[in-house]
C-alpha positions in Angstrom: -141.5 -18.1 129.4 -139.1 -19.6 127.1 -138.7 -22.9 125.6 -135.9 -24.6 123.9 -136.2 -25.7 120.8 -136.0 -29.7 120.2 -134.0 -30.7 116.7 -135.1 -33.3 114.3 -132.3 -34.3 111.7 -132.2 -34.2 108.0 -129.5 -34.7 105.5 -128.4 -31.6 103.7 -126.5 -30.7 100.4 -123.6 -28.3 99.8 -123.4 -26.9 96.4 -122.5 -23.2 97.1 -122.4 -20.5 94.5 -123.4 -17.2 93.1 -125.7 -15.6 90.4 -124.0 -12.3 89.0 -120.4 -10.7 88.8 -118.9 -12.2 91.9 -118.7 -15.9 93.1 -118.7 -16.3 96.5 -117.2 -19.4 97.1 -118.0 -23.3 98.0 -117.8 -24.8 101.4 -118.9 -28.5 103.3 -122.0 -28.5 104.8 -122.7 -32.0 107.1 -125.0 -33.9 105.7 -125.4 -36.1 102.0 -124.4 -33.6 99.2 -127.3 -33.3 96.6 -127.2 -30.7 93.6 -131.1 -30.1 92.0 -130.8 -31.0 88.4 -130.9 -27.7 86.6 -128.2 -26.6 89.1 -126.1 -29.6 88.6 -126.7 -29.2 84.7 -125.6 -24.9 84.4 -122.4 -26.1 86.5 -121.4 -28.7 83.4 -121.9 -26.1 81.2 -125.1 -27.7 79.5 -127.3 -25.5 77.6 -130.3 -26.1 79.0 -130.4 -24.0 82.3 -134.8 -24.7 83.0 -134.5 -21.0 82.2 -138.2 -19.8 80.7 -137.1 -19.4 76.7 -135.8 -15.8 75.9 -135.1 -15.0 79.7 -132.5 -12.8 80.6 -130.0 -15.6 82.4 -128.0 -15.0 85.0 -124.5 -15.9 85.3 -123.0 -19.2 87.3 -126.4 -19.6 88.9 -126.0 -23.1 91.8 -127.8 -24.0 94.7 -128.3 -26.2 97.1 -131.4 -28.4 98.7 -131.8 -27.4 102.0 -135.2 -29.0 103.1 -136.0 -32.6 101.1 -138.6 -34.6 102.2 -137.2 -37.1 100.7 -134.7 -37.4 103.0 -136.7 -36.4 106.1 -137.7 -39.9 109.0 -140.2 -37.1 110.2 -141.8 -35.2 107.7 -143.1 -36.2 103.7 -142.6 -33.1 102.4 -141.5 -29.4 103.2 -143.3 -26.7 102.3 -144.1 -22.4 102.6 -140.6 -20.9 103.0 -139.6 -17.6 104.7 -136.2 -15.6 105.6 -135.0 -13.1 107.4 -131.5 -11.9 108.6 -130.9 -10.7 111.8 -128.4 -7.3 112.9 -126.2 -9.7 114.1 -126.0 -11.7 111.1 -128.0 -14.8 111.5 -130.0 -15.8 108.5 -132.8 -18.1 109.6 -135.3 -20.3 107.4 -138.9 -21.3 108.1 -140.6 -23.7 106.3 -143.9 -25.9 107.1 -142.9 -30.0 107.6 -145.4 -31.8 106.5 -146.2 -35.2 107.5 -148.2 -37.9 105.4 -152.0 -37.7 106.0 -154.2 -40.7 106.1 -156.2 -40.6 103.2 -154.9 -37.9 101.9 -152.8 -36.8 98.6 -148.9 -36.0 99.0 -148.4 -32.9 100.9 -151.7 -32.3 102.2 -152.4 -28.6 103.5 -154.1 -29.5 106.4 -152.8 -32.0 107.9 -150.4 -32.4 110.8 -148.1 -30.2 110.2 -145.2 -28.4 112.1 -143.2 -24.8 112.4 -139.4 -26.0 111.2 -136.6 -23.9 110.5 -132.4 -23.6 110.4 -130.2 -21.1 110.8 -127.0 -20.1 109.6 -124.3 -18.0 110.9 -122.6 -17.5 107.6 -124.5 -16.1 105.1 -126.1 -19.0 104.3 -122.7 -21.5 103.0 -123.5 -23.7 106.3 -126.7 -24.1 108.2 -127.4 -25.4 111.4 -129.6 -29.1 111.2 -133.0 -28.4 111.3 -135.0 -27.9 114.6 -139.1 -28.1 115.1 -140.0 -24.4 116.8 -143.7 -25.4 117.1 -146.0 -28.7 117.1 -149.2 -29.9 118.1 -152.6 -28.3 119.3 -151.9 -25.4 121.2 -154.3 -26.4 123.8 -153.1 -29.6 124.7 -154.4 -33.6 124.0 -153.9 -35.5 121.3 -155.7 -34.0 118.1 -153.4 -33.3 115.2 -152.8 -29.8 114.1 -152.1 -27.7 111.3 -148.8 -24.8 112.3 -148.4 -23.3 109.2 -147.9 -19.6 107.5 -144.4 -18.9 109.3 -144.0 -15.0 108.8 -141.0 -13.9 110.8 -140.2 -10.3 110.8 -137.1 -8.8 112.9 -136.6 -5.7 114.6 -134.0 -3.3 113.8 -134.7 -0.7 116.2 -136.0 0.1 119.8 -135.1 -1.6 123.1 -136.2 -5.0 121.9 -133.7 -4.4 118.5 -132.6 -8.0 118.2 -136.0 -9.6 118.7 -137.4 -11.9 115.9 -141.1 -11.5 116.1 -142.5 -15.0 114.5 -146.6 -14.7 113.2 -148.0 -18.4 112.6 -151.6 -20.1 112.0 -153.3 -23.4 114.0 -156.0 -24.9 112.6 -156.9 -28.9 113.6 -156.4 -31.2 111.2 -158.5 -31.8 108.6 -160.3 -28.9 108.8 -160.6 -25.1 107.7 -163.6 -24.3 109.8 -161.4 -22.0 112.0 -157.8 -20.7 111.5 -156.0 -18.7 114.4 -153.1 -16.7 114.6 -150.7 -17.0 117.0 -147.5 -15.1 117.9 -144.4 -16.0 119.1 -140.7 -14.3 119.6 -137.0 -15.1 120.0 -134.3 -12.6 122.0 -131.7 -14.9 120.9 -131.0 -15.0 117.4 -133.6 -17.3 117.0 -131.7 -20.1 119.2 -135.2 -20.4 121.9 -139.0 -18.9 121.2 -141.3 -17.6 123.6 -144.6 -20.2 123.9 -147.2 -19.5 120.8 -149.6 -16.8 122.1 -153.2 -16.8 120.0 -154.4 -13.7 118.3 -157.6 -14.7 117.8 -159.2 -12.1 120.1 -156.9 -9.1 118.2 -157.6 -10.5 114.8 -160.6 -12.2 114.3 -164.6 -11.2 115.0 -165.3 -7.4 115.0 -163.9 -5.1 113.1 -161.3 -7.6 111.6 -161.8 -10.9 110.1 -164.9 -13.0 110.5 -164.6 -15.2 113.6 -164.5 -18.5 111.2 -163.4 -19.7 108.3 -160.1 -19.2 106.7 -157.1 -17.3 107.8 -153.4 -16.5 106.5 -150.7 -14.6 107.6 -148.3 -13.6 104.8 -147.0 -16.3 103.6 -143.5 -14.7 103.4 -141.4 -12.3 106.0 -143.2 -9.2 107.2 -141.4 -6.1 108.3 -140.4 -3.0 111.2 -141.3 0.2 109.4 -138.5 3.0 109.6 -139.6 5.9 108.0 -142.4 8.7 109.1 -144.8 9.1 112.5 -145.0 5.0 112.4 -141.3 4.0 112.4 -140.7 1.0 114.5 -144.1 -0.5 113.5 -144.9 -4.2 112.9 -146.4 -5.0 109.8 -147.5 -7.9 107.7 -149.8 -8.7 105.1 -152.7 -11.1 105.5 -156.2 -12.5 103.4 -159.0 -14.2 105.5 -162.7 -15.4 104.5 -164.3 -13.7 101.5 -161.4 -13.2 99.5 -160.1 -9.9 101.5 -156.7 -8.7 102.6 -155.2 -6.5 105.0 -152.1 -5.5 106.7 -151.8 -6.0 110.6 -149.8 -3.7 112.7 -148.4 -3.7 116.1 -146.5 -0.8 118.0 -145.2 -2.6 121.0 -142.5 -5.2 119.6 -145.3 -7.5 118.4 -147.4 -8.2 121.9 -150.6 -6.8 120.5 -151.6 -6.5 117.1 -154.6 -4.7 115.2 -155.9 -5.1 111.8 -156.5 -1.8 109.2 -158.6 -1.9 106.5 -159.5 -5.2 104.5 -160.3 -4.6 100.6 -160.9 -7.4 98.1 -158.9 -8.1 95.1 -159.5 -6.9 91.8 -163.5 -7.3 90.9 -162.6 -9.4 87.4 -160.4 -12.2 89.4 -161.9 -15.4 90.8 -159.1 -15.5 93.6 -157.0 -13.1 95.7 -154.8 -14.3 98.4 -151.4 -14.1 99.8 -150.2 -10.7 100.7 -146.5 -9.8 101.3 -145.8 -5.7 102.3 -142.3 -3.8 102.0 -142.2 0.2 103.3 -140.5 2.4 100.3 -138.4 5.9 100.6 -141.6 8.1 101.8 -143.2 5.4 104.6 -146.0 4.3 102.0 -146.4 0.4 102.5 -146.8 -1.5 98.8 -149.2 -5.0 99.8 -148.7 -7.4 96.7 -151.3 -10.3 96.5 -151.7 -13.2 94.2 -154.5 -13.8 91.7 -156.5 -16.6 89.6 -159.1 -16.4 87.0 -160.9 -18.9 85.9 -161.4 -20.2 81.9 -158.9 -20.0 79.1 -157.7 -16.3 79.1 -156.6 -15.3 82.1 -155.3 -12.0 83.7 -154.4 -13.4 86.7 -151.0 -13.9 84.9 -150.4 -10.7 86.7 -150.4 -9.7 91.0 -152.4 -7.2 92.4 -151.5 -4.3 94.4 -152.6 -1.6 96.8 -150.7 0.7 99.2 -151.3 2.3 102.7 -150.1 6.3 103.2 -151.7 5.9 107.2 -149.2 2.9 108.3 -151.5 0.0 107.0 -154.9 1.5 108.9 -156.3 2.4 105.4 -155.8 1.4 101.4 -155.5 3.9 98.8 -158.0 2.3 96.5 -161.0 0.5 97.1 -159.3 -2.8 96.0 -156.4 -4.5 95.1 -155.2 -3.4 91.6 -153.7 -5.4 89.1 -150.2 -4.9 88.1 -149.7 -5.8 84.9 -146.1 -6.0 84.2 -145.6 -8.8 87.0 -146.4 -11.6 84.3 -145.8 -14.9 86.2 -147.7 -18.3 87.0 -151.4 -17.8 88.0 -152.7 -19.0 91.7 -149.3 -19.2 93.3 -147.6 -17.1 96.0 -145.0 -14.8 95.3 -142.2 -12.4 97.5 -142.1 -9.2 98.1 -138.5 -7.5 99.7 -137.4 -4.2 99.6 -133.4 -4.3 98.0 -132.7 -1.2 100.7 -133.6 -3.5 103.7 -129.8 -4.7 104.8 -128.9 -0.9 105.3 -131.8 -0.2 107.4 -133.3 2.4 105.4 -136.1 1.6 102.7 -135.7 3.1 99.3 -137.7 2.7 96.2 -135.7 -0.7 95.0 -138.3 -3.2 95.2 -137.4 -7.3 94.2 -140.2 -10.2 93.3 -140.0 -13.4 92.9 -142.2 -16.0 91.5 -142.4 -18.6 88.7 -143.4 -17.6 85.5 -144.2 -20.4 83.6 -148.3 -19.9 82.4 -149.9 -22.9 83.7 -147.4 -24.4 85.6 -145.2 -24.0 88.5 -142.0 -23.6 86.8 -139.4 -21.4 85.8 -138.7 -19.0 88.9 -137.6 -15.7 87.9 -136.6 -12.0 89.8 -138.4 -8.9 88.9 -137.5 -5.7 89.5 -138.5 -2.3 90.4 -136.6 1.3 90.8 -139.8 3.6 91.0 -141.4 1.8 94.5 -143.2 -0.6 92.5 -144.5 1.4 90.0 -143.3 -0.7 87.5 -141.6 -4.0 86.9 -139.4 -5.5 84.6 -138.2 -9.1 85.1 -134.5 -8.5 86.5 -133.4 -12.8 85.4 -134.0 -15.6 85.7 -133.2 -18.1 88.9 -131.8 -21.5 87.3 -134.8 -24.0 88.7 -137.4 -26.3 87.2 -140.6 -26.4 89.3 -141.1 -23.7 91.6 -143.5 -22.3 93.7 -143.7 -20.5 97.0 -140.6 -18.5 97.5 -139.3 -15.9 100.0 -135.9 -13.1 99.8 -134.0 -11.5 102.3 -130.2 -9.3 101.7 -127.4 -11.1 103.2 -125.4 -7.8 102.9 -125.8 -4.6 100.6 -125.3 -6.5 97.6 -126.3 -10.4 97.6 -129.5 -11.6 98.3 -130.2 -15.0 100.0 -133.7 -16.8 97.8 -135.3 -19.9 99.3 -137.9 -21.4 96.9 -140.3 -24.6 96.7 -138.2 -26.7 93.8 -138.6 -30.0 91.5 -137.2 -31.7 88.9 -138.8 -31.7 85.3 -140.3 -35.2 86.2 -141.4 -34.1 89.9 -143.1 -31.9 91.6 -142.5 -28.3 92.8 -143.4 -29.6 96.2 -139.9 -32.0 96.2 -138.2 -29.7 97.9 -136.3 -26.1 99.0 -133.9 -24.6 97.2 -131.6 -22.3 98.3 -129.6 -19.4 96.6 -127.2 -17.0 96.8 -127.4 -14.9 93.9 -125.2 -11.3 93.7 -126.7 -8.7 92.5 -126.1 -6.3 89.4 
């Protein structure tokens, strides 16, 4: 059955540019025009960008706020961002709204919180306003839920081509005792969604993850295989209770899902979460993770890795392995996208982002990788202050669109999103 989607305004900015050889151009977007201070100071000409000192920086870097809480009657803060562009060439962003939690500190993770996301038509110079896709318990009555995780992965082949596949969790307010995930779709460019189905019977109890306790899907876009025996597959990454993660499949245009294997993180790291996949030249599937030690020297500086030959049923290594060239900030998530994506065809160029800063959530930056993550070397950096959380997706064979968690020096990394358009070298 479908639903339509209900909107919920927000005021939007519209500073429009480029990062690289070509500048695309600036155009209105309705709303209040905002720049984020580093933005606003690289288009004066300032010499203080917020780059990370010694950073390779790129060229006539600006962006725009797309999600402020600030300026939000519904929501105190936006958080969790992911992208994806669609074969007709719809770019659409998910982020969490967060609303204020009795009790609780600003931007609570489990509190009410809804699916919201916009879409744009144009490669990301306009977006739509923003509209609420899912809210509430999923079983009726009044208790206050937790919607969060948005991991939206579109289909570029099969009947269904077209489809955008949406994985979310619920938990109730308040509470991690149980986390479920749910799945939803769209057949129209992301304009209606399907109801919320739960996965909890696919996923959790059995061979998959334990019944209770915690549960997350991605956070960031997950992806349709199309190389080898399991072209046309459904995957995404995912970390549950104990610390493990996994990639989860599904070979019927994501209706039903399984789980394959689910190994730990490296065995010298007090914390391993967060798991984004890309599919590279030969069908192998690279899951990247995030890490965090505990005490003064830390590895966890780094991500960790492991990669599935068999279509995400089995790891190559017992667990995830850390990758030490990927030096960015410990204990926060980071994106994983294949450069090849746009054309359809996965090669070896890998892209991640994440902040890089040592302690603190600051100071995004791009790596990247020509060898299918073999190794990394940091690409620039994105002009930005506080970041955190962060998703990619190519707008066309040579610009990618980057939506990130953003602050000013003074602020928080939780403020607001950020969005870029940055062409590539």
């Amino acid at each position: 059955m479908k639903i339509s989607t209900r909107n919920s305004p927000t005021r939007r900015a519209a500073i429009v540019g480029s990062i690289g050889a070509a500048v695309l151009g600036t155009a209105g977007v309705a709303g209040t025009l905002r720049a984020p201070q580093a933005s606003a100071d690289a288009l004066r000409g300032g010499a203080d960008t917020a780059s990370a000192p010694g950073a390779p920086a790129a060229a006539n870097d600006t962006s725009f706020t797309l999600f402020e809480g600030r300026q939000s009657e519904e929501f105190e803060c936006f958080r969790i961002p992911s992208l994806l562009t669609t074969p007709a060439g719809t770019t659409i962003a998910f982020v969490e709204g967060r609303r204020a939690f009795d009790g609780e500190d600003f931007c609570y993770d489990d509190g009410s919180i809804d699916i919201v996301m916009k879409r744009s038509s144009n490669g990301g110079t306009d977006w739509d306003p923003q509209e609420v896709i899912l809210t509430g318990n999923p079983w009726g009555g009044t208790a206050r839920a937790t919607r969060g995780n948005p991991v939206p992965i579109v289909l570029t082949q099969g009947k269904n081509a077209g489809r955008i596949v949406l994985l979310t969790t619920w938990n109730q307010a308040g509470t991690r005792d149980k986390r479920i995930p749910f799945v939803m779709h769209s057949d129209d460019d992301g304009k209606t969604w399907s109801e919320a189905v739960s996965l909890e019977d696919q996923l959790k109890g059995g061979d998959g993850a334990p019944s209770d306790g915690w549960y997350a899907t991605g956070p960031q876009h997950g992806i349709q295989m199309v190389h080898g025996e399991h072209a046309g597959r459904l995957v995404a990454g995912v970390n549950y209770e104990g610390g493990n993660g996994a990639i989860i499949v599904s070979d019927d245009d994501g209706t039903s899902w399984t789980q394959g294997q689910g190994i730990p993180g490296p065995k010298d790291v007090a914390h391993f979460s967060e798991v984004g996949v890309e599919e590279t030249a030969d069908g192998t599937l690279v899951a990247i993770g995030r890490l965090k030690d505990e005490g003064e020297t830390s590895t966890s500086r780094s991500r960790a890795v492991a990669r599935s030959t068999d279509g995400g049923k089995t790891f190559e290594t017992a667990t995830f392995e850390t990758v030490a060239d990927l030096k960015t900030t410990p204990g926060v998530q980071g994106a994983l996208l294949n450069r090849d994506q746009f054309g359809g065809d996965a090669g070896d160029r890998l892209l991640y982002s994440a902040p890089t800063d040592t302690e603190k959530r600051m100071h995004l930056a791009v790596f990247a990788s020509e060898d299918a993550g073999t190794s990394w070397s940091k690409a620039f950096d994105v002009v930005s202050v506080r970041a955190g959380y962060s998703d990619m997706t190519m707008l066309d064979d040579e610009v990618l669109g980057l939506l990130h968690e953003a602050g000013d020096e003074g602020g928080d990394a939780r403020d607001r999103i950020d969005w870029h358009r940055i062409t590539l070298p």
